[in-house]
DOKOL-504305 format. One line per field, with one value per residue (C-alpha): residue number from 1; x, y, z. Coordinates in nm, 3 decimals. Layout:
BEGIN
num <- [NUM,...] $
u <- [X,...] $
v <- [Y,...] $
w <- [Z,...] $
//
This chain:
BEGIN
num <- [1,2,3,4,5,6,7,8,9,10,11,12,13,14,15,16,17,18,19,20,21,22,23,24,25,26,27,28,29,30,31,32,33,34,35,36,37,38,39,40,41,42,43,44,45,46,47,48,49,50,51,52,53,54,55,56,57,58,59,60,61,62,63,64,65,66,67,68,69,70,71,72,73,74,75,76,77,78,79,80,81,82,83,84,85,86,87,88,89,90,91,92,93,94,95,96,97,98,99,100,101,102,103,104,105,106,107,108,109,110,111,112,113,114,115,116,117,118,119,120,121,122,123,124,125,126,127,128,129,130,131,132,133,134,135,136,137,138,139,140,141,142,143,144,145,146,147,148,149,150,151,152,153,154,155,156,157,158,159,160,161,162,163,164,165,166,167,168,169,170,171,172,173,174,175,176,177,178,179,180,181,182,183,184,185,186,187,188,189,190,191,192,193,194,195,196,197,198,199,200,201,202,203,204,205,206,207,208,209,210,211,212,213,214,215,216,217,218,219,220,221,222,223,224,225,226,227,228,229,230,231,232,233,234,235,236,237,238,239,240,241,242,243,244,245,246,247,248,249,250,251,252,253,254,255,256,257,258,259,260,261,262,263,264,265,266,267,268,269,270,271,272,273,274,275,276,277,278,279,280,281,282,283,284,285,286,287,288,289,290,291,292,293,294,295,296,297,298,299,300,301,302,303,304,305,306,307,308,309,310,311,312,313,314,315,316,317,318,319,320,321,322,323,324,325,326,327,328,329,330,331,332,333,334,335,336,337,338,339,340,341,342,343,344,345,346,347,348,349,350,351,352,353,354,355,356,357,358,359,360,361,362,363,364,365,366,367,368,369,370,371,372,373,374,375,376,377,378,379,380,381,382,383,384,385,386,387,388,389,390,391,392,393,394,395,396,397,398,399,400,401,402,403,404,405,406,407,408,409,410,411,412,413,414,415,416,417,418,419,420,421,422,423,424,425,426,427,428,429,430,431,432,433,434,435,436,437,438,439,440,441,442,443,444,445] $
u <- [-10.444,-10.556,-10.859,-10.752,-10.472,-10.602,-10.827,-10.611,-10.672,-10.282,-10.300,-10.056,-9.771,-9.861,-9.749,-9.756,-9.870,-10.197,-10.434,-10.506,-10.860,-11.100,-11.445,-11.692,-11.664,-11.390,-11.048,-11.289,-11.569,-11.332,-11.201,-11.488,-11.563,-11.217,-11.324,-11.655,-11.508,-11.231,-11.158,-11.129,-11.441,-11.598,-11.447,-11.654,-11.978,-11.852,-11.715,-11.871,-11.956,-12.148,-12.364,-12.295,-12.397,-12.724,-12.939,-13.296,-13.266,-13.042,-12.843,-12.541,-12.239,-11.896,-11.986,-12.373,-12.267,-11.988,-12.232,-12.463,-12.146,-12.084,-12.395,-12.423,-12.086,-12.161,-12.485,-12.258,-11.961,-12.190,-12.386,-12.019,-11.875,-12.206,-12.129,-11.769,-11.875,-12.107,-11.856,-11.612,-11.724,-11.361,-11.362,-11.634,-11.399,-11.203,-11.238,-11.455,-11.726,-11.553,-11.578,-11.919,-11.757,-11.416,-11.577,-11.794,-11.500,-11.319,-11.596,-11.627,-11.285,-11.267,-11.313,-11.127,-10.841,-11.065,-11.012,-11.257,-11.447,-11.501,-11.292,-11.233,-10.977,-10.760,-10.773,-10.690,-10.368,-10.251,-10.272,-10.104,-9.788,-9.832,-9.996,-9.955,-9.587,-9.557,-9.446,-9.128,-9.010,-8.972,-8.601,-8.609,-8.730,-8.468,-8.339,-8.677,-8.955,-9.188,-9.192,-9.258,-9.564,-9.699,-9.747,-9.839,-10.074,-10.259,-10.509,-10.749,-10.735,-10.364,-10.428,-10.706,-10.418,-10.172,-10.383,-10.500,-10.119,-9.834,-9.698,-9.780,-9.601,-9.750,-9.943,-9.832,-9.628,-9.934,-10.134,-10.471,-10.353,-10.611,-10.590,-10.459,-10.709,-10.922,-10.587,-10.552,-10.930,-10.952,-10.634,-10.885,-10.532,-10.241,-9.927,-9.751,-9.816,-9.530,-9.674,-9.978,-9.812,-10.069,-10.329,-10.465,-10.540,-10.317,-10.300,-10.004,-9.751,-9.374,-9.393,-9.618,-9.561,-9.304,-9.609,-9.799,-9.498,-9.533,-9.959,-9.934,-9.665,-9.830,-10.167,-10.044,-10.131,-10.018,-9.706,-9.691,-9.377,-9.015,-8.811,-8.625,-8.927,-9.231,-9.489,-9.752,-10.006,-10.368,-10.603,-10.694,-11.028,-11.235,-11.137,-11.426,-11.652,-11.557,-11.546,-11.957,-12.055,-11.935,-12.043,-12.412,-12.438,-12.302,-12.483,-12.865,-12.788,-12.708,-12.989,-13.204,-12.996,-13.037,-13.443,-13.453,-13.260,-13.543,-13.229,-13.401,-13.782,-13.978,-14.113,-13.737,-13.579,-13.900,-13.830,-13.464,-13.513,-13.762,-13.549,-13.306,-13.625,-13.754,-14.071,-14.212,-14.038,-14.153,-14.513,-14.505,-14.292,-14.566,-14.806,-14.633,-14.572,-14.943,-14.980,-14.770,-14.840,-14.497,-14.312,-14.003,-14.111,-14.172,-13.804,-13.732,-13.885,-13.740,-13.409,-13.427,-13.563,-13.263,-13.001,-13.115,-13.126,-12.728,-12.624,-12.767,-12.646,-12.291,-12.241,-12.364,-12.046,-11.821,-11.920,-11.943,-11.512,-11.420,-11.160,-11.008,-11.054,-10.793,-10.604,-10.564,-10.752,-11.103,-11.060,-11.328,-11.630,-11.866,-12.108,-11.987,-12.077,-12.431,-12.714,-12.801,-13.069,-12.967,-12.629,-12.765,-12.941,-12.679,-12.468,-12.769,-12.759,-12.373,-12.411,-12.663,-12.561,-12.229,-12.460,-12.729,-12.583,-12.164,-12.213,-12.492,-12.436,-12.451,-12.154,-11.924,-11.960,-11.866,-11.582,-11.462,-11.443,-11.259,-11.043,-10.905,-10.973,-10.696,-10.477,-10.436,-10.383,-10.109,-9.942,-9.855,-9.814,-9.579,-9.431,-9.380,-9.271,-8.980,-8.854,-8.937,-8.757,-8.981,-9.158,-9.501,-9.402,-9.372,-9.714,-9.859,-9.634,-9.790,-10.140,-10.065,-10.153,-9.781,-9.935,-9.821,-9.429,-9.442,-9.073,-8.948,-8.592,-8.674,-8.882,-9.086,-9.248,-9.248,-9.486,-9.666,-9.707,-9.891,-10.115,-10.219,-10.298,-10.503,-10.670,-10.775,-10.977,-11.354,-11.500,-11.627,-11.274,-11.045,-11.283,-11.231,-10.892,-10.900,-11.105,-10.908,-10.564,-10.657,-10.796,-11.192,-11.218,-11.077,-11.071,-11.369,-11.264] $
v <- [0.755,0.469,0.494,0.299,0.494,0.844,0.792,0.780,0.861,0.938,1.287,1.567,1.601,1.303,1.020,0.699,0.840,0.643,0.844,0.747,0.816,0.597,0.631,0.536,0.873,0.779,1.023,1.204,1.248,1.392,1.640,1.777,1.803,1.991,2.247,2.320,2.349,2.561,2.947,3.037,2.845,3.030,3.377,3.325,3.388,3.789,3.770,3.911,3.657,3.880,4.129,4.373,4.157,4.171,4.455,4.403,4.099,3.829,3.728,3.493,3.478,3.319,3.095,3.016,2.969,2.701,2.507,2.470,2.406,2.118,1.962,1.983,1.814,1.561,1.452,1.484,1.288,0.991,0.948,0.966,0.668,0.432,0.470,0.364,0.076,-0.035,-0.011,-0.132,-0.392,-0.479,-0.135,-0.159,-0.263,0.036,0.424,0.454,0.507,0.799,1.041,1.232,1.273,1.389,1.610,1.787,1.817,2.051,2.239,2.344,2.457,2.603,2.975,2.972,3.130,3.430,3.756,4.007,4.243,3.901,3.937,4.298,4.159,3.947,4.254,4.494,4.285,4.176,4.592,4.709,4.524,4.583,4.962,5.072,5.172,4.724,4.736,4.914,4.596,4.388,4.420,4.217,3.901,3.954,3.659,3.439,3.548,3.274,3.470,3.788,3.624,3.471,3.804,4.015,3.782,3.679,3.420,3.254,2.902,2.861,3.076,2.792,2.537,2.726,2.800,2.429,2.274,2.525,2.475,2.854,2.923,2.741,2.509,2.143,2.042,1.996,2.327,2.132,1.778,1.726,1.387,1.393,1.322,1.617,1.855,1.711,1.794,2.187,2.254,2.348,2.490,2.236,2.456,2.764,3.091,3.140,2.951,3.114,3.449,3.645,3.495,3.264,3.120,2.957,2.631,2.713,2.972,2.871,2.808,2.498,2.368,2.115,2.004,1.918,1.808,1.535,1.476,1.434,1.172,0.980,0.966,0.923,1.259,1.278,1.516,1.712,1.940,1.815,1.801,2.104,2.303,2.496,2.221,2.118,1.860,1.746,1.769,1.525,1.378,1.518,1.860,1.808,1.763,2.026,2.309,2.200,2.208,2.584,2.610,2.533,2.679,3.032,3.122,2.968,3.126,3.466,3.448,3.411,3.658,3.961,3.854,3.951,4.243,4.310,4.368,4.078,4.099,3.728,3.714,3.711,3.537,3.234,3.254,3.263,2.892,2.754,2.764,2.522,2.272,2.066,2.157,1.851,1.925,2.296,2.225,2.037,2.317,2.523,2.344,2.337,2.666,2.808,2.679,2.906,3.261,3.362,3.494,3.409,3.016,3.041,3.085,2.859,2.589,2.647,2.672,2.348,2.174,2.310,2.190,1.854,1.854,1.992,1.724,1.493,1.654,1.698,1.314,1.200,1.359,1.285,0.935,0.910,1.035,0.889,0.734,1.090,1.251,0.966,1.012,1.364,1.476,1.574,1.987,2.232,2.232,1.953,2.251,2.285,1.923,1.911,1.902,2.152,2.283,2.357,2.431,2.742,2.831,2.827,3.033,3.331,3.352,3.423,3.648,3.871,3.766,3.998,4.271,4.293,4.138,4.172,4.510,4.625,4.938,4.788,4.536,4.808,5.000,4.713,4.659,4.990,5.051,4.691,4.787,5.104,4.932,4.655,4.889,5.102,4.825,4.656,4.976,4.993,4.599,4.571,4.931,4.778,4.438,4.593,4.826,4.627,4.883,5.158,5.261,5.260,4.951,4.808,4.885,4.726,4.389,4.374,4.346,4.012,3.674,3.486,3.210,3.426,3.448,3.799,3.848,3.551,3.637,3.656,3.928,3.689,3.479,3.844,4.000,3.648,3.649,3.958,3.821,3.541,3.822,4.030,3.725,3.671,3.901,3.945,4.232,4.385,4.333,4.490,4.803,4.816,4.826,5.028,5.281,5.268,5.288,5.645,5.724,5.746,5.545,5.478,5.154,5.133,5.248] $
w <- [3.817,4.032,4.286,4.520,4.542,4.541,4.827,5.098,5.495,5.574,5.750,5.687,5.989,6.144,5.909,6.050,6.393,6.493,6.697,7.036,6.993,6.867,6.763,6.495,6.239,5.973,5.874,5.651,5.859,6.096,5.834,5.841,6.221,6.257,5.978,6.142,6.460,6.352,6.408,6.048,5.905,6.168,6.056,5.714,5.876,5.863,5.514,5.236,4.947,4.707,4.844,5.136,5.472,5.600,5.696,5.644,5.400,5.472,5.180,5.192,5.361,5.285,5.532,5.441,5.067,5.197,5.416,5.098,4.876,5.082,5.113,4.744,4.723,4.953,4.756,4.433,4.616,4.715,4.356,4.188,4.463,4.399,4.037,3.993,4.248,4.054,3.749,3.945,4.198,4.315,4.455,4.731,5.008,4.954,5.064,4.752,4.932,5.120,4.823,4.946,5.270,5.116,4.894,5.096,5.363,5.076,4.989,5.363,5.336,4.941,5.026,5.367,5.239,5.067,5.267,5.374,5.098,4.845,4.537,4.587,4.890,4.651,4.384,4.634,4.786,4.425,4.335,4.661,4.508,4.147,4.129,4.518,4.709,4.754,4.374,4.495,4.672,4.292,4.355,4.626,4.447,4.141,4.293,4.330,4.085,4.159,4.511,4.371,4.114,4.503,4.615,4.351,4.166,4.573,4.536,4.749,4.659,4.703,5.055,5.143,5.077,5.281,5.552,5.613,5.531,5.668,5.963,6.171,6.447,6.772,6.548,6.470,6.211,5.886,6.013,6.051,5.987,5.754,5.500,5.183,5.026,5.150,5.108,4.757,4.646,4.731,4.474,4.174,3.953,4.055,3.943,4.108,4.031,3.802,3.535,3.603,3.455,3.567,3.333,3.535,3.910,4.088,4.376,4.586,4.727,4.649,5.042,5.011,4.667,4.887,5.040,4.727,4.586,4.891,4.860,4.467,4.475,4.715,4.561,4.236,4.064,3.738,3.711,3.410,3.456,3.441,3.766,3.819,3.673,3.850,3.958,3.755,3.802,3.651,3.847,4.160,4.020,4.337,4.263,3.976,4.175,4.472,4.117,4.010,4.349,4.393,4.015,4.099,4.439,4.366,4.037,4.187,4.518,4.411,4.134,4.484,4.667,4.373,4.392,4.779,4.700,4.406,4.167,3.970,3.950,4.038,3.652,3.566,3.817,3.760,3.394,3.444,3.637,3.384,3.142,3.287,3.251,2.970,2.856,3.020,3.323,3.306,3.321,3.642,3.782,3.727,3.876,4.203,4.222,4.157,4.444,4.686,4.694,4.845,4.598,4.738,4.854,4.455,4.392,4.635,4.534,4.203,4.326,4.496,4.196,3.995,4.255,4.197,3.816,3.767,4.022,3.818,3.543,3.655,3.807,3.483,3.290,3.550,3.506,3.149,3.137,3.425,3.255,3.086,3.454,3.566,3.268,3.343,2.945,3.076,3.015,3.145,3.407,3.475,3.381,3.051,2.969,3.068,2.861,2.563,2.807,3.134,2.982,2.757,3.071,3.308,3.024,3.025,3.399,3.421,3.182,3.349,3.702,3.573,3.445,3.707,3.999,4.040,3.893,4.114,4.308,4.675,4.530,4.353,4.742,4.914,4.625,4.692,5.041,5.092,4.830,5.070,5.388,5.261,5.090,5.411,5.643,5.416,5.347,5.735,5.796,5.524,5.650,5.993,5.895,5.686,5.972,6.274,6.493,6.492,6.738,6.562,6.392,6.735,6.792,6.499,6.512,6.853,6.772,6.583,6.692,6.759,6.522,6.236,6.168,6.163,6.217,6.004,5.858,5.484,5.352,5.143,5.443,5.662,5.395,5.412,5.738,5.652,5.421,5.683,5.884,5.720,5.517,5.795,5.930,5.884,5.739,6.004,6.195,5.911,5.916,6.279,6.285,5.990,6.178,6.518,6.334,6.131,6.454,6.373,6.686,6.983,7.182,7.466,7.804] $
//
């Protein structure tokens, strides 16, 4: 792959249309005005990212951990761009120095296509149609199986994709019109969900696959599969860098999170950090910190520290296999090619982040009561959007936005339609509707 041709500031649905409106921010800078500004990046700031949202203690958000995801991004986007310049001089006319801004414009958008209740959402829509009365409607994909493997294996990346490149009803043709380039760097597993087989994550619905079809060929993104076959691609180069910032972010952030929460005393969370420090490193660490008596400014400032040291860490291996990244041969995380150190460190702290932390009691409730919240709501959307002539089905089509092709003619982008919707929705929305639909409240008179 060629950077000069992977950075690219051609916007989806409006090829070769110039804007009439000029000012001094460039295509990427404006990607990530429209995300900020948008409806759905605001929706995040009611979705659950780990822990239940806040009562007394504020812990993170979906839309507080993609603000930091994207500053980190942006500070790994900008060291990776003065790098290859300085490797490759010829290239500092170019976009090249774009990449901070491109990157951090994906990370705002990476977990926009999550629904409510964190991961518990995507297991509880993938079950409804697997374990629940959705599996009943297999027969109806005989005919298209990558369909069926859409729905019944739902995932939020290729969701985030969808939601920022399909055309919804009343909306433009290119959903957001976003730039390729940005498009290109939030697809962290570039092949459909068929080849997936259930194993793994996926980048895009059947639906869209057209549309990356269209971004990879004109960036240059190495194909892998043959034509006729399920697309597969390696991986746009950014999307390296959009994976380590979420990589950093979500393990030091919830490390801070579970020691508000006290699921994590401060002698273990501090020791926890040290040890992604050299000894040398360590020592001045500890000086700082003597200093503060907060216990949480403690963490904190530890936190910070260790920010800093995997972005260092991480633009250092991108850099050093550049060339496999463009060659489509670098396999794994950025994390997983750090130093001895802060690698062994990072691999302790996933491990008891999934003991102490994901397991926690306050996370399992949350898991559970999004997992019936879901499965109630799309037992009676999918109900409804498979006999549209009921009366009560009337009702519910009704409450949907006419953005959503609700009552598209296929059953496959019907039940998707469903899956915008209730993607959608916040937390505390879906348990509102949840609650007015059985009746366990009524609307305020």
């Amino acid at each position: 792959m060629d950077w000069q041709r992977l950075i690219s500031a051609k916007r989806l649905g409006m090829e070769g249309i110039e804007s009439a409106h000029k000012d001094d921010r460039s295509a990427f800078l404006r990607d990530y005005d429209r995300l900020i500004f948008s409806a759905p990046f605001r929706r995040l700031q009611n979705k659950t990212q780990v822990f239940p949202l806040p009562g007394s203690v504020f812990v993170h958000n979906r839309l507080t951990h993609s603000l930091e995801v994207s500053c980190v991004g942006r500070s790994l986007g900008n060291n990776v761009s003065r790098g290859i310049i300085q490797r490759h001089p010829e290239l500092a006319a170019t976009n090249i120095a774009e990449i901070g801004n491109i990157v951090s414009a994906a990370c705002l958008a990476h977990d926009m296509g999550n629904p409510p209740f964190g991961h518990s959402g995507e297991k509880a829509i993938s079950a409804y149609f697997t374990e629940g009365k959705g599996q009943s409607l297999e027969s109806q994909f005989a005919a298209n199986p990558g369909q069926w493997t859409d729905i019944i294996n739902f995932e939020g990346n290729a969701n985030a994709f969808r939601l920022l490149a399909h055309q919804f009803i009343g909306r433009r043709k290119g959903g957001f019109a976003m730039t390729y380039s940005t498009l290109a760097s939030i697809v962290k597993y570039p092949y459909e969900s068929i080849l997936a087989n259930g194993k793994h994550k996926f980048g895009f619905f059947e639906s869209e696959a057209p549309i990356f079809a269209k971004i990879a060929d004109e960036l240059g993104i190495i194909r892998l599969s043959t034509p006729g076959q399920p697309l597969k691609y390696v991986r746009y180069p950014l999307v390296w860098l959009v994976e380590a910032a979420d990589d950093i972010c979500y393990l030091l952030m919830d490390l801070e999170d579970a020691h508000k929460l006290k699921l994590l005393s401060t002698e273990q969370t501090i020791s926890l950090m040290m040890d992604f420090l050299e000894p040398s490193e360590q020592k001045h660490a500890e000086d700082i910190i003597s200093m503060v008596t907060d216990v949480n400014e403690k963490v904190s400032y530890l936190r910070s520290k260790l920010v800093g040291v995997l972005i260092d860490e991480c633009t250092q291996v991108f850099l050093e296999n550049e060339q496999a990244i463009l060659d489509g041969t670098f396999s794994e995380s950025l994390i997983k090619h750090i130093s001895p150190t802060p690698r062994e460190a990072y691999r302790k702290c996933a491990e008891l982040s999934v003991q102490k932390i994901y397991r926690s009691r306050d996370v399992l409730e949350v898991e559970l009561a999004g997992f019936r919240i879901i499965s109630t709501l799309l037992d009676l959307m999918v109900e409804a959007v498979l006999n549209p002539d009921r009366e009560y089905s009337k009702l519910l089509i009704g409450r949907v936005s006419s953005q959503y092709d609700i009552n598209a003619k296929d059953i496959y982008n019907r039940i998707l339609a469903v899956l915008d919707y209730i993607s959608g929705m916040t937390d505390v929305y879906a348990l509102d509707i949840y609650r007015k639909i059985n009746g366990n409240s009524l609307p305020a008179v």
